[in-house]
C-alpha positions as CSV (number, residue, x, y, z in Angstrom):
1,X,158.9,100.3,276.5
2,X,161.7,101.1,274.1
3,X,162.3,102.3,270.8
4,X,164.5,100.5,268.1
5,X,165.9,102.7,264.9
6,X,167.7,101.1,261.7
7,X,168.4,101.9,258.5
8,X,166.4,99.5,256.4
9,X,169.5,98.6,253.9
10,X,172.7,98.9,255.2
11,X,174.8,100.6,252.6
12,X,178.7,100.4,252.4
13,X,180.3,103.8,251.8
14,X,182.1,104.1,248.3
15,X,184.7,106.2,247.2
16,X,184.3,110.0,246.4
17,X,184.1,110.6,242.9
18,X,184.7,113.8,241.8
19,X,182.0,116.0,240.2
20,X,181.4,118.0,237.2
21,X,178.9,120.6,236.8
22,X,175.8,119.7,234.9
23,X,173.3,121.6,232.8
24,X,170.6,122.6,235.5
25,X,167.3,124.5,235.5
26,X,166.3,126.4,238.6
27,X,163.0,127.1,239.3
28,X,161.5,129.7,241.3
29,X,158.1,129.8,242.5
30,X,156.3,132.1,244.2
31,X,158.1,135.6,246.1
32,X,160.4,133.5,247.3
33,X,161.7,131.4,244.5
34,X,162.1,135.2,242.8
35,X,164.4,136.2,245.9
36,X,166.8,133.7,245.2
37,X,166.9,133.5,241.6
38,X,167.4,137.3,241.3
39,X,170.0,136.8,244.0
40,X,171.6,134.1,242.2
41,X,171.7,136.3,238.8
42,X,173.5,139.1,241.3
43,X,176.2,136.5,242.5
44,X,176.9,135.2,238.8
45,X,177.3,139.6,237.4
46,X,179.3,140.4,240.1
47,X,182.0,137.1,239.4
48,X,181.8,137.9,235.6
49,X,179.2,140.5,234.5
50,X,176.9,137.8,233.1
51,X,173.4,136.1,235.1
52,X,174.7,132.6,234.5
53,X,176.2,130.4,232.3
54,X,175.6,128.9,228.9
55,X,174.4,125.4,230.7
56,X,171.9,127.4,233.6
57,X,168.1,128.4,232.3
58,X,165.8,129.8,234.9
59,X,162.1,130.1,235.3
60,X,160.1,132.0,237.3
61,X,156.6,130.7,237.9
62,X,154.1,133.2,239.9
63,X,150.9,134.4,240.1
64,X,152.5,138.2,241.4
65,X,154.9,138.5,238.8
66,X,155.8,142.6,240.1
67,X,159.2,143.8,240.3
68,X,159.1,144.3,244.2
69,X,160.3,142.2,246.6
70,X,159.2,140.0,249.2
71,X,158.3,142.8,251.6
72,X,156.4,144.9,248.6
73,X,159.6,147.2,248.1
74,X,161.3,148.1,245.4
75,X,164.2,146.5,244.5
76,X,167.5,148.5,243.5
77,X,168.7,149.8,240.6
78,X,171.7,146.9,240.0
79,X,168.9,144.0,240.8
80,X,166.4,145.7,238.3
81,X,168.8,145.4,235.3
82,X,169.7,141.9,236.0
83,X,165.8,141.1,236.4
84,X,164.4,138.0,234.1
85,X,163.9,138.3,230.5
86,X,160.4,137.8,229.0
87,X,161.2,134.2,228.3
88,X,162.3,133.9,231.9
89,X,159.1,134.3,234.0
90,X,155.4,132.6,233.4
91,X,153.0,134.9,234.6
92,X,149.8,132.4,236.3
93,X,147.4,134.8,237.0
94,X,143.9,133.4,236.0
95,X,141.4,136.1,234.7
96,X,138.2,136.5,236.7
97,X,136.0,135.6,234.1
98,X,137.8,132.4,233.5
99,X,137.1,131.7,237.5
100,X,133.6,132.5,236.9
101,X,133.7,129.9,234.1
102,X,135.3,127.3,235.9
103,X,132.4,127.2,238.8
104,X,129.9,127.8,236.4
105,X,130.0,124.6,234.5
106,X,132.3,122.6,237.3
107,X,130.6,119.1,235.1
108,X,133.4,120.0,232.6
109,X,136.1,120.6,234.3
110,X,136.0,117.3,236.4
111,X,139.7,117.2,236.4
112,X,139.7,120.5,238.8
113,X,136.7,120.2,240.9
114,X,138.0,115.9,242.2
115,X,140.0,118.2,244.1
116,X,139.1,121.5,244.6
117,X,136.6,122.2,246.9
118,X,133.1,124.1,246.3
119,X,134.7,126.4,249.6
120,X,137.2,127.7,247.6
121,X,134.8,130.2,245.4
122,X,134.0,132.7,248.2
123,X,137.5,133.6,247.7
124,X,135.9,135.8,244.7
125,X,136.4,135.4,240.9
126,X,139.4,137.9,241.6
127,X,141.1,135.0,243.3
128,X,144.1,134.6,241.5
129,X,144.8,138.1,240.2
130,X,147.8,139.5,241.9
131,X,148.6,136.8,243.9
132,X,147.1,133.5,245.2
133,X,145.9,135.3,248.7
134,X,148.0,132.5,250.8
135,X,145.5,130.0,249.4
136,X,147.2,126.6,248.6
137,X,144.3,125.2,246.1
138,X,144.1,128.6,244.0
139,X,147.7,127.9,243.5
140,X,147.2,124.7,242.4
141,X,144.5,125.9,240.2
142,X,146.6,128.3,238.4
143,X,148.9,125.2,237.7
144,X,145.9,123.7,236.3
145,X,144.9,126.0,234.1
146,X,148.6,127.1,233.1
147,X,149.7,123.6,232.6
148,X,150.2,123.5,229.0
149,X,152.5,126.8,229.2
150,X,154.0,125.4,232.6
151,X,155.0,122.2,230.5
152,X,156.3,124.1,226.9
153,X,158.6,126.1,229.0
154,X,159.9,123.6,231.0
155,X,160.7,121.2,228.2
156,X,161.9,124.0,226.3
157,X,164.2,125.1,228.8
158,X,165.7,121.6,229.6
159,X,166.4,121.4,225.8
160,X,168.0,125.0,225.8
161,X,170.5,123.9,228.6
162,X,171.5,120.3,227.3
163,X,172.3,122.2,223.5
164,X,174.2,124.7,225.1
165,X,176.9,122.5,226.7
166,X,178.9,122.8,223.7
167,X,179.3,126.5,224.0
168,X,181.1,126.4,227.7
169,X,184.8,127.8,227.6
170,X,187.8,125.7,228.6
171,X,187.5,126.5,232.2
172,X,184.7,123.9,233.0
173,X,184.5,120.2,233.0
174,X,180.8,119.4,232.1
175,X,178.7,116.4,233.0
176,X,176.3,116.7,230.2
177,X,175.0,112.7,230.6
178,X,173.1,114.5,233.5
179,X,170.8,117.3,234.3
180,X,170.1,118.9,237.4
181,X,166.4,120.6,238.1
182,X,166.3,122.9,241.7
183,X,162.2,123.8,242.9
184,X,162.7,126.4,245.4
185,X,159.4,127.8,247.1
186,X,158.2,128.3,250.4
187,X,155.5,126.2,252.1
188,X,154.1,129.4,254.0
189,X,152.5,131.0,251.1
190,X,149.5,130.1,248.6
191,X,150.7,130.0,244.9
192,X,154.7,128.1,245.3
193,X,152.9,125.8,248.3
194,X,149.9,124.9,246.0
195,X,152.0,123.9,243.2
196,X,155.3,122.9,244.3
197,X,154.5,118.8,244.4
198,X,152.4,119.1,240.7
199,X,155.8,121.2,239.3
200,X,158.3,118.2,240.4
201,X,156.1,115.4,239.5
202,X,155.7,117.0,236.0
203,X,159.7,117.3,235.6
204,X,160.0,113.8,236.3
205,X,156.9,113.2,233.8
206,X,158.5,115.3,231.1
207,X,161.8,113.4,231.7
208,X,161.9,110.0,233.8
209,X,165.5,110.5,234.0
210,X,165.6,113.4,236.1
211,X,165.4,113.7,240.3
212,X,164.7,117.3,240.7
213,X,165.8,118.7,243.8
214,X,163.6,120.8,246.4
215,X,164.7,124.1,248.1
216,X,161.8,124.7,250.5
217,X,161.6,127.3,252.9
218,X,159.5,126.7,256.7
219,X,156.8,129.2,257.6
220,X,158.9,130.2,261.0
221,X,161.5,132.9,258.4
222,X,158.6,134.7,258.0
223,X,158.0,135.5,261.5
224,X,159.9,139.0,261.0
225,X,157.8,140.2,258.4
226,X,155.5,143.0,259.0
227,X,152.2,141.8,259.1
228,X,153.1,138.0,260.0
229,X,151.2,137.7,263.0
230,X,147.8,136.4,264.7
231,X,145.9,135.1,262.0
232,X,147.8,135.8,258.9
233,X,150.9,133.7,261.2
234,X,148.6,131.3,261.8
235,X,147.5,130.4,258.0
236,X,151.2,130.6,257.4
237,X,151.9,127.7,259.6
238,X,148.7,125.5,258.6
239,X,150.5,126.1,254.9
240,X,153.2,124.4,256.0
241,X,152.1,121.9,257.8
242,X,149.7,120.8,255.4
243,X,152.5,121.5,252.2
244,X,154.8,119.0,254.4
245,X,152.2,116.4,254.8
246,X,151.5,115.7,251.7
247,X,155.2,116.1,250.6
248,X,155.9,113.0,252.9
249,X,152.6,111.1,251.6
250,X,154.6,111.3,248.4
251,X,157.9,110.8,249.2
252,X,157.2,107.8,251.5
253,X,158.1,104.5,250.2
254,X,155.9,101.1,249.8
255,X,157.5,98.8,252.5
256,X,156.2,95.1,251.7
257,X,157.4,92.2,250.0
258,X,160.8,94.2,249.0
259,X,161.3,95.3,252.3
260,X,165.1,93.8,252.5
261,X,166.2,96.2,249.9
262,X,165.7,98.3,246.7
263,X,163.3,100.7,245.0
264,X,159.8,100.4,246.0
265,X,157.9,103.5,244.9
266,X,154.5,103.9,244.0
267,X,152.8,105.5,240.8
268,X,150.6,108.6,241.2
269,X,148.5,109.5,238.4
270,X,147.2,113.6,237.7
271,X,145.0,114.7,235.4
272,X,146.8,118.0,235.1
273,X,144.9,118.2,231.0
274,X,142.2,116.2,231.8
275,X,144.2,113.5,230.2
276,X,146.3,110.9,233.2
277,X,150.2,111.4,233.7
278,X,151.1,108.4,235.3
279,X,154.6,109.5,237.3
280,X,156.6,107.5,239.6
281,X,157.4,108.5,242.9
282,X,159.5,110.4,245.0
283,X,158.3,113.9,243.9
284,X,162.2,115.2,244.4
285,X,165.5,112.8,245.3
286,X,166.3,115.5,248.0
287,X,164.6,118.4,249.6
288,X,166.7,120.9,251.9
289,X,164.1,122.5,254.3
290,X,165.5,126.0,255.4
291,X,164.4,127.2,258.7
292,X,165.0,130.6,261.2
293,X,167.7,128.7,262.8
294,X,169.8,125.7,263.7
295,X,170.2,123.3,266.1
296,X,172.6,125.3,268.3
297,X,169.6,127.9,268.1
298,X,171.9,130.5,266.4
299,X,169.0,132.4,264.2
300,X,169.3,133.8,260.1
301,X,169.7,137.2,261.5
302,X,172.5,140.5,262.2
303,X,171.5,140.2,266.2
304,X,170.0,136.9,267.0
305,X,166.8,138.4,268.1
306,X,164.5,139.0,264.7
307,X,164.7,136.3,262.4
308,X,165.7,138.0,258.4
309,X,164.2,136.2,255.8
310,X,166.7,137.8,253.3
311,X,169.7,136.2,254.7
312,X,168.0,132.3,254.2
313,X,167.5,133.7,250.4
314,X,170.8,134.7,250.1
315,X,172.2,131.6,251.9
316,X,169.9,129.6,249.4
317,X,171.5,131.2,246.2
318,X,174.9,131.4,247.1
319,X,174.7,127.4,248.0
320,X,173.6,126.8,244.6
321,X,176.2,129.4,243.1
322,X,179.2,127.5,244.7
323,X,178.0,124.3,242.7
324,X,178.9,126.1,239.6
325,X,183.1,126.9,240.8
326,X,185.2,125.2,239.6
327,X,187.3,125.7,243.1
328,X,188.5,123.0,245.5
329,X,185.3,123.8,247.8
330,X,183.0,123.8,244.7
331,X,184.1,120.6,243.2
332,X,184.3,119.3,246.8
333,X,180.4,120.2,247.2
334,X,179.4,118.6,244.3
335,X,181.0,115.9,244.7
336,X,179.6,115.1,248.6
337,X,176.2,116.1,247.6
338,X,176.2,113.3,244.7
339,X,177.8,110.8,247.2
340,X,174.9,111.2,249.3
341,X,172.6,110.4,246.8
342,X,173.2,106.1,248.4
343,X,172.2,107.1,251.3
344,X,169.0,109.1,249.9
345,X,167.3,106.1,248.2
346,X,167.3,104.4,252.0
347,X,164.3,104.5,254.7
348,X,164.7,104.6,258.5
349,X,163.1,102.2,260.7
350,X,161.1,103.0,263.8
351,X,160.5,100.0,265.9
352,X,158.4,100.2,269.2
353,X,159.2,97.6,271.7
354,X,157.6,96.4,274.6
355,X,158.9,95.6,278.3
356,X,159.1,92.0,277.1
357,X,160.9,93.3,274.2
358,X,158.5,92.4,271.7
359,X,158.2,94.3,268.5
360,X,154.4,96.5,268.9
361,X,154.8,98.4,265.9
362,X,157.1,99.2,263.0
363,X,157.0,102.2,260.9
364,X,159.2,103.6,257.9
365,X,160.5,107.4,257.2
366,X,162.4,108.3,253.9
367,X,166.0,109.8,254.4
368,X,165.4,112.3,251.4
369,X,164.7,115.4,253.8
370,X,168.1,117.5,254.0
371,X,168.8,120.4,255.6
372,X,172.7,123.1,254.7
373,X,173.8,126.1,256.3
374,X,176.6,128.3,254.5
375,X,179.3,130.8,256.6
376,X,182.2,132.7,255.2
377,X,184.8,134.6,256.1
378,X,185.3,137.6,254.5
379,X,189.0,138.7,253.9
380,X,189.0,142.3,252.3
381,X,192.1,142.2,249.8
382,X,192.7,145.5,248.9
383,X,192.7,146.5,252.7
384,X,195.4,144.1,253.6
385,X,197.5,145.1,250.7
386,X,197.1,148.8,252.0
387,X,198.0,148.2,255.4
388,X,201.1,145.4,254.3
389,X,202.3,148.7,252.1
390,X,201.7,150.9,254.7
391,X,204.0,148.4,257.4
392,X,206.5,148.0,254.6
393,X,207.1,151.7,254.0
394,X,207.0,152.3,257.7
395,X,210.3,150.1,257.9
């Protein structure tokens, strides 16, 4: 018995185009969307004393909206200035007495409880205060009930960075036919896992024109935190296996009658408002999965022993930072990353064959999963000028 894999449409490779930047909204969601937006804001003040530029908007969507980080500590004095403006972060907590309500008179809220299940209350009326407890559907249910305020800012935002093309300086050639949307959360967690699928969908639902793009980081980078083991560990992996299931349920294509080529996505309809929101699939046109280490098993870490979250948060922000320089590696990232976008809209085919070499079963995968890894090398310029002046005088 053998296995047969093809691409489903064979695509010819065209040209390289070159890439401009494009008004783009990045999303954070969760603790870890925060680490990478607030490391993203650092990267932009240190190149020129400013979070971003005209054409960028961020959001920060969580139900523990505290200025700490990830691991409960404070954070420094230079990332405290550069934190988010008012306007900047959505604060999802749901009050306990609005829980209370909700399970009181579930009848009206029919829109909720087709999902949620009746389990879900022993997690207390305090469920979603200060934090969504690693619980997928109280995320999801702060979505719910912060939909309309999820929706205004988004829309807002996506207005904000479309007006403000005109008011980039000479330096920057700027796509503004096209807007770019990043989702970054982790599937480990409770309130970006719960709400990371109902957040792309409703981008695409707000505009049909935009493929948002998923940043997503796997449950193993958070095996170094303290407290990350037995069964904490184990609810973070059941996050992200169950986060990743139903991201593929969505991002799979309908194979049938068009099966020799094109688009064949199916509708999904929510109920965020009680009222349906029809929205074509995929969810996101790409999402980059970012794990503890690569294929060559070299691990996110200073000594290749503990993993270190921060370094995939950093590697995440400075990705998305080089797609705004207008150097020959920035326009050169942009410009692969949109060529790839062919070869995104195609499904691989797995074929099982028997000893007789008959076909037993066929079965479909979407190429939309990615994965990017970033390395530098760090050339200290005032040192070398030192040491050049000090060889010089020497002779």
């Amino acid at each position: 018995m053998g296995i047969e894999i093809k691409k489903r449409i064979n695509i010819p490779e065209i040209p390289k185009q070159q890439i401009s930047v494009a008004p783009t909204l990045i999303i954070g969601l969760g603790g870890s969307g925060k680490e990478v937006l607030l490391r993203l804001r650092h990267l932009f003040y240190t190149d020129d004393h400013k979070v971003g530029l005209p054409i960028i908007e961020y959001l920060y969507i969580d139900t523990d909206p505290t200025k700490q980080n990830i691991l409960n500590r404070n954070f420094d004095n230079i990332t405290s200035r550069l934190f988010f403006q008012a306007s900047d972060i959505l604060d999802v907590q749901v009050e306990p007495r609005v829980i209370k309500h909700y399970f009181e008179y579930k009848k009206r809220y029919n829109h909720i409880f087709d999902w949620l299940h009746k389990s879900i209350e022993k997690q207390g009326d305090a469920m979603l205060l200060n934090g969504a407890g690693q619980v997928r559907p109280c995320g999801r249910l702060a979505f719910f009930h912060h939909y309309t305020a999820i929706r205004s800012a988004i829309d807002s935002k996506l207005k904000m960075i479309s007006a403000n093309v005109g008011k980039m300086d000479g330096g920057y050639q700027v796509d503004a036919a096209n807007i770019n949307v990043f989702v970054i959360s982790s599937v480990a967690g409770g309130t970006g896992a719960g709400m990371f699928l109902d957040t792309a969908f409703l981008i695409k639902d707000i505009n049909a024109n935009i493929h948002p793009t998923g940043i997503l980081f796997l449950p193993s980078l958070f095996d170094g935190i303290g407290g990350v083991s037995g069964a904490h560990k184990q609810v973070c992996y059941s996050n992200g296996y169950a986060s990743l299931m139903e991201l593929d349920n969505f991002m799979a294509p309908m194979v049938g009658s068009n099966i020799d080529g094109g688009d064949d996505y199916p509708k999904f309809t929510f109920n965020w408002d009680g009222d349906p929101h029809t929205v074509l699939a995929p969810p996101f046109n790409n999402v980059y999965f970012v794990d503890s280490q690569n294929n060559s098993d070299k691990r996110l870490s200073m000594d290749q022993k503990t993993v270190n979250v921060q370094e995939a948060f950093q590697m995440a922000a400075e990705s998305i930072f080089i797609e705004f320089r207008e150097s020959n590696f920035g326009t050169e990232k942009r410009s692969i990353r949109s060529n790839l976008t062919q070869h995104l809209n195609n499904e691989t085919r797995f074929t099982g064959i028997d000893d007789e070499g008959n076909q037993i079963y066929s079965q479909y995968f979407p190429d939309r999963y990615s994965s990017f890894g970033l390395a530098f090398i760090k050339l200290d310029k005032a040192r070398k000028r030192n040491a050049a002046s000090y060889f010089l005088q020497k002779n």
